[in-house]
C-alpha positions in Angstrom: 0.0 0.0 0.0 3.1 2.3 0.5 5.8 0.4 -1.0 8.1 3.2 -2.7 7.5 6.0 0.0 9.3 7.3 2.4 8.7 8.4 6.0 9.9 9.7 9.0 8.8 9.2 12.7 10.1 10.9 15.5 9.8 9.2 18.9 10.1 5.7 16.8 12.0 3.7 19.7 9.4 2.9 21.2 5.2 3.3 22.8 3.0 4.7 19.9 6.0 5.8 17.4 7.3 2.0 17.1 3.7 1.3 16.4 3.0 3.6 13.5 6.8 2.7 12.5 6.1 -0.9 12.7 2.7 -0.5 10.8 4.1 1.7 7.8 7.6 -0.4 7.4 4.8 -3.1 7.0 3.3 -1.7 4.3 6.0 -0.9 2.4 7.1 2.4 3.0 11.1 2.9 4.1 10.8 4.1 7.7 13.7 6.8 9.2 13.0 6.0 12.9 14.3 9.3 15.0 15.0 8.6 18.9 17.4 9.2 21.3 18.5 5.4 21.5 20.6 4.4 19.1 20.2 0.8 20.4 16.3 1.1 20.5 16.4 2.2 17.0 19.2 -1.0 16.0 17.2 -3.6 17.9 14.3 -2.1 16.0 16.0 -2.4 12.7 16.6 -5.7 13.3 13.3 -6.6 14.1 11.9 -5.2 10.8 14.6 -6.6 8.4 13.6 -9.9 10.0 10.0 -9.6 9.1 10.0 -8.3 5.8 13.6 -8.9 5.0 14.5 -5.8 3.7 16.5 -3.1 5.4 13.1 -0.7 5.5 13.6 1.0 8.9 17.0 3.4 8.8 18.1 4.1 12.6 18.6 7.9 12.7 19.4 8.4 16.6 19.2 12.8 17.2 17.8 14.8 19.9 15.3 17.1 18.5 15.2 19.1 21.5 17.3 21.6 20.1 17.5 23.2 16.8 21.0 21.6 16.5 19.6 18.0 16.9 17.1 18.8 14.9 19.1 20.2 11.8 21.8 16.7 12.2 18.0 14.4 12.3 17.0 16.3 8.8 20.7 16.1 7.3 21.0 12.0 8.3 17.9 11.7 6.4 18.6 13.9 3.2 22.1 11.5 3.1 20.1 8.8 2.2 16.9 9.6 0.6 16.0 12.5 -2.1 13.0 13.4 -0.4 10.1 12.6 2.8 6.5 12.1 1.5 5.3 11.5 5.2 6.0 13.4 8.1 5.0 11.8 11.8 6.2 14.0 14.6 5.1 11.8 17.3 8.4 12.8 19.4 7.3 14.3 22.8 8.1 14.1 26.6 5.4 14.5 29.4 4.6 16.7 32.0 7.1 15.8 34.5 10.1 16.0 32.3 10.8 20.1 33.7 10.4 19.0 37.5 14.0 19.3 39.5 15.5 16.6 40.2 14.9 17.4 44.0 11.7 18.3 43.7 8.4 16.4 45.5 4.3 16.4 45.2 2.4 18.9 42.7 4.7 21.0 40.1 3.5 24.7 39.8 4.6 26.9 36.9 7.3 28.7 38.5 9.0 25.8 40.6 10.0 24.4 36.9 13.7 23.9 35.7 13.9 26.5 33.2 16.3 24.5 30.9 14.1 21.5 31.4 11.1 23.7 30.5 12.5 25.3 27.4 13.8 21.7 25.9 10.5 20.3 27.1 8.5 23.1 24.7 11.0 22.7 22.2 10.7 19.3 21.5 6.7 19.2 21.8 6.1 21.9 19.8 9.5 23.5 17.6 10.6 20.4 16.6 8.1 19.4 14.5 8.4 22.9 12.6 12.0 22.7 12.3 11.3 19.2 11.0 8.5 19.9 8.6 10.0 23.3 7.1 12.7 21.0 6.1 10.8 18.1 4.4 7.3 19.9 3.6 8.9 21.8 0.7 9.5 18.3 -1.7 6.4 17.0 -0.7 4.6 20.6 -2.4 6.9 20.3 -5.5 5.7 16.3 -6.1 2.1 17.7 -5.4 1.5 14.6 -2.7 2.5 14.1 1.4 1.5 13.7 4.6 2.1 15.3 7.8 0.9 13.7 10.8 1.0 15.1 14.5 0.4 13.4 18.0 -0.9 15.9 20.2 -3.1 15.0 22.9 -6.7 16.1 24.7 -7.8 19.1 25.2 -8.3 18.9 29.0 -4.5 17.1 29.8 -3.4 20.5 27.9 -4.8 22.5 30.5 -4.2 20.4 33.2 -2.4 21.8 36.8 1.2 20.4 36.7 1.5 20.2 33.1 3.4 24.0 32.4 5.9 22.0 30.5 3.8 20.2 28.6 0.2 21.4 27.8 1.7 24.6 25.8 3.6 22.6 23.8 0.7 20.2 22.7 -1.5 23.4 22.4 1.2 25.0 20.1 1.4 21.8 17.8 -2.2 21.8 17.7 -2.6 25.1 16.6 0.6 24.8 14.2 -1.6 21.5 12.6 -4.7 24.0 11.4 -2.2 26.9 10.2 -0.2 24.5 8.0 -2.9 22.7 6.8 -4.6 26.0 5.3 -1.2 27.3 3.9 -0.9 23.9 2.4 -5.1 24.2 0.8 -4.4 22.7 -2.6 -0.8 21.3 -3.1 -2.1 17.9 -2.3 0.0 17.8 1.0 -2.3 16.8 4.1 -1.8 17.9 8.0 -3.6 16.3 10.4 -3.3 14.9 14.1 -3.5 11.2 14.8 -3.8 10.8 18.8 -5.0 7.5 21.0 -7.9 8.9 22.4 -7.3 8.8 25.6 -4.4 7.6 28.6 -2.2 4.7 26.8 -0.3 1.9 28.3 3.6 3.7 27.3 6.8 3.7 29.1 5.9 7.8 29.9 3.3 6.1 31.9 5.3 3.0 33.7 6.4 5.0 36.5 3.3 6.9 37.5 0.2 4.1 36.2 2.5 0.6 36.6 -0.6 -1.1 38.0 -3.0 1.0 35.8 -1.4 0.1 32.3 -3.3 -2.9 31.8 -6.5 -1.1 31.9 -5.6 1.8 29.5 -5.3 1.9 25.9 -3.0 0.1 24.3 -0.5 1.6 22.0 -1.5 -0.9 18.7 -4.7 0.9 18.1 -2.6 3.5 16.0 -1.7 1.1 13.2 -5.0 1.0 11.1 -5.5 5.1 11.3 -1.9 6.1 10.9 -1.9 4.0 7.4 -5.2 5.2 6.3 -4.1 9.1 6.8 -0.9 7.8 4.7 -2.7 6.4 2.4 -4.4 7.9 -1.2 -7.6 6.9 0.7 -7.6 10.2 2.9 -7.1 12.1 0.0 -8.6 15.8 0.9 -9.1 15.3 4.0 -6.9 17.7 6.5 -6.8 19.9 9.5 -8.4 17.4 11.4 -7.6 15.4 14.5 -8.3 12.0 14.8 -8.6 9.6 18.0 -7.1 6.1 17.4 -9.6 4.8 19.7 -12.9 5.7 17.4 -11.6 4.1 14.7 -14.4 1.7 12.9 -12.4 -1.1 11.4 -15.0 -2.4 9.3 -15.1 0.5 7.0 -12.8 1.4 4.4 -14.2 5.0 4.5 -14.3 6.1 8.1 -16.8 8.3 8.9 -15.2 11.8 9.7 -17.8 13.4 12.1 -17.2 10.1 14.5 -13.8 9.3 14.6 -12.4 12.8 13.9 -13.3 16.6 14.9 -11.7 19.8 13.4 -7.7 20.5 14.6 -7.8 23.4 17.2 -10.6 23.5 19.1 -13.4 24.9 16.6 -15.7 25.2 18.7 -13.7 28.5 20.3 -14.9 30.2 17.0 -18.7 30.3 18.0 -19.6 34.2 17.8 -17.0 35.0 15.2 -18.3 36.6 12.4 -15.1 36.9 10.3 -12.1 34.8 10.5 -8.7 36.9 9.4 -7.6 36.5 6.0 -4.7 34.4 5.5 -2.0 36.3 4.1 -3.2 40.2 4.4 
């Protein structure tokens, strides 16, 4: 279904980005997988080449949470490939990544680590426009590609404790709608594919360890992730989708069930006149 394109996924190592990496390698398309773990990403490899027996996830171990790591993630790929027709910037840390390292209970605003904070932003928001500025342009001159974001829900964005985290998410999410409209008619699609709810991922291990069982489970990303990839979800952008309300049975998923419009449409009721794009 995607043999002969290439795509990149950020956060591939493991939880939902080894899914979607797993699921797309298995359809044919060459995989760059960018994590931290350079062994995460081998032992990944491996695992691939042994199923389909072809070298179809590339290891590309950066640290996109600074404009450095990102630029030497883009340059590994360009080495290797002439172009990215699908863009998954899945790569993310959660809310507790800017707490000090001596720091117990609730984390308000201003007890942050600033450097934590700023890399924490960085990566769940900047990242993915460092990334996409860099790849987006090929995928407008073939006239096809995909750009897919993991965000997450509207409430965990605003949650107390979550200063390093919810305006990052809320930043990507608002990013996803702006690039979809400035990318209306060059046949290259942004949207947000997220689980739908709390999933059972190593982020969670430490804080949910006897919950995990009970939450989602990372493998109910596969069918949506290749359907957004796919010719099938041709016009169809600046929407956010939850992995979770996906109806297996049909080939042509409802959009109204399983999806809602990216950033919060419903803050426009009252708005008589939305700004024009470009003055």
């Amino acid at each position: 279904m995607l043999t002969g394109k290439t795509a990149v996924v950020t956060g591939a190592s493991y939880g939902l980005g080894k899914v979607m990496s797993l699921a797309l390698a298995g359809a044919g398309a060459r995989v760059f997988g960018v994590a931290r773990s350079a062994n995460l990403l081998r032992d990944l490899a491996q695992h691939v080449k042994a199923k389909a027996e072809h070298d179809l996830l590339v290891p590309v171990p950066a640290d996109l949470s600074t404009r450095e790591g990102c630029s030497a993630a883009v340059q590994l790929v360009q080495d290797h490939t002439e172009g990215v027709d699908i863009l998954i910037n899945n790569a993310g840390v959660g809310a507790n990544f800017a707490r000090p390292l001596d720091h117990a209970g609730p984390l308000r605003f201003w007890e942050c680590d600033p450097e934590k904070w700023d890399r924490s932003v960085f990566l769940n928001h900047q990242a993915p426009f460092h990334l996409a500025q860099r790849f987006v342009p090929y995928m407008i001159a073939q006239a096809w590609g995909r750009v897919i974001n993991v965000t997450t829900n509207f409430h965990t964005m605003l949650g107390a404790g979550r200063a390093g985290y919810g305006p990052g998410k809320a930043g990507l999410e608002a990013s996803t709608l702006i690039w979809s409209k400035e990318l209306h008619g060059t046949g290259v699609l942004v949207n947000i594919l997220n689980p739908g709810g709390p999933t059972a991922t190593p982020i969670h291990a430490h804080s949910r360890g006897s919950e995990l069982h009970e939450m989602l489970q990372p493998e109910i990303m596969s069918e949506p992730i290749l359907w957004l990839c796919s010719d099938r979800a041709n016009g169809v952008t600046g929407r956010r989708f939850d992995a979770k309300s996906w109806d297996k049975s049909s080939a042509i998923p409802i959009l109204d069930k399983v999806s809602k419009p990216a950033a919060w449409d419903s803050l426009s009721t009252g708005v008589s006149k939305m700004p024009k794009f470009f003055g």
